[in-house]
C-alpha positions in Angstrom: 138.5 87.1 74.5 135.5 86.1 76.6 133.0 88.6 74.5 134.0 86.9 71.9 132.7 83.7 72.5 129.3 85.1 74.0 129.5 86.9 70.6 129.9 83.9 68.3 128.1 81.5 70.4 124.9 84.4 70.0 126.0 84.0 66.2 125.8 80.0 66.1 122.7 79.6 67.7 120.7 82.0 65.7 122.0 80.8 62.6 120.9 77.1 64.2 117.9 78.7 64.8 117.1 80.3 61.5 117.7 77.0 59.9 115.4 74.6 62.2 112.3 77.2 61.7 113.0 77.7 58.0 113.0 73.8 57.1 109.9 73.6 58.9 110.8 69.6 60.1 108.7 70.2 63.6 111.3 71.7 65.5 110.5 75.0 65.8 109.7 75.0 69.7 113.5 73.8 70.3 114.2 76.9 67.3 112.7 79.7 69.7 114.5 78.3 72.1 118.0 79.0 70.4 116.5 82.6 69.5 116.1 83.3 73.5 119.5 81.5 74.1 121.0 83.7 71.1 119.6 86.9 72.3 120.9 86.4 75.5 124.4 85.8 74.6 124.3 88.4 71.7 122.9 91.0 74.7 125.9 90.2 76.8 128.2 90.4 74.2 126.8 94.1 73.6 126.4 95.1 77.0 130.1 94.5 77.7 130.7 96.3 74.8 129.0 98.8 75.1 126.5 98.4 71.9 123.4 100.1 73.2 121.7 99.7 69.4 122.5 96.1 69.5 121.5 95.4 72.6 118.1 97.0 72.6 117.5 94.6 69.3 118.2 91.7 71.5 115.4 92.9 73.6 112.9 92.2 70.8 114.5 89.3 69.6 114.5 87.4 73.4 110.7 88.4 72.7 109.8 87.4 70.1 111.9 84.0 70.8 109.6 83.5 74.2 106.6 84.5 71.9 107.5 81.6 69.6 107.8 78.9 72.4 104.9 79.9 73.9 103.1 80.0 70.4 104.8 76.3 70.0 103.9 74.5 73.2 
């Protein structure tokens, strides 16, 4: 039960994300920031279960989130 709210938490934020940066309404710097938070959670999630594949993508997206924010600010 717990990975699955790391998992769908991950899942919420990046859609947030996606949707902030996309509508391009000058919110991007707080979009980046719910990439990082999404990778984060979504790394958990497949560390605990065991998703090596998924969790090496999360790698690049907490990157490219802290790339964005920095980018932003």
């Amino acid at each position: 039960m717990k990975s699955k709210v790391f998992e769908w938490f991950g899942v919420i934020t990046a859609i947030l994300y996606s949707m902030m940066v996309a509508l391009n309404v000058g919110v991007e710097f707080a979009g980046f920031l719910l990439l990082l938070i999404s990778a984060i959670s979504i790394g958990y999630w497949a560390y605990l279960g065991q998703h090596k594949g998924i969790l090496f993508l999360q790698f690049f997206y907490a990157t490219a989130g802290i790339i964005g924010m920095v980018r932003w600010y």
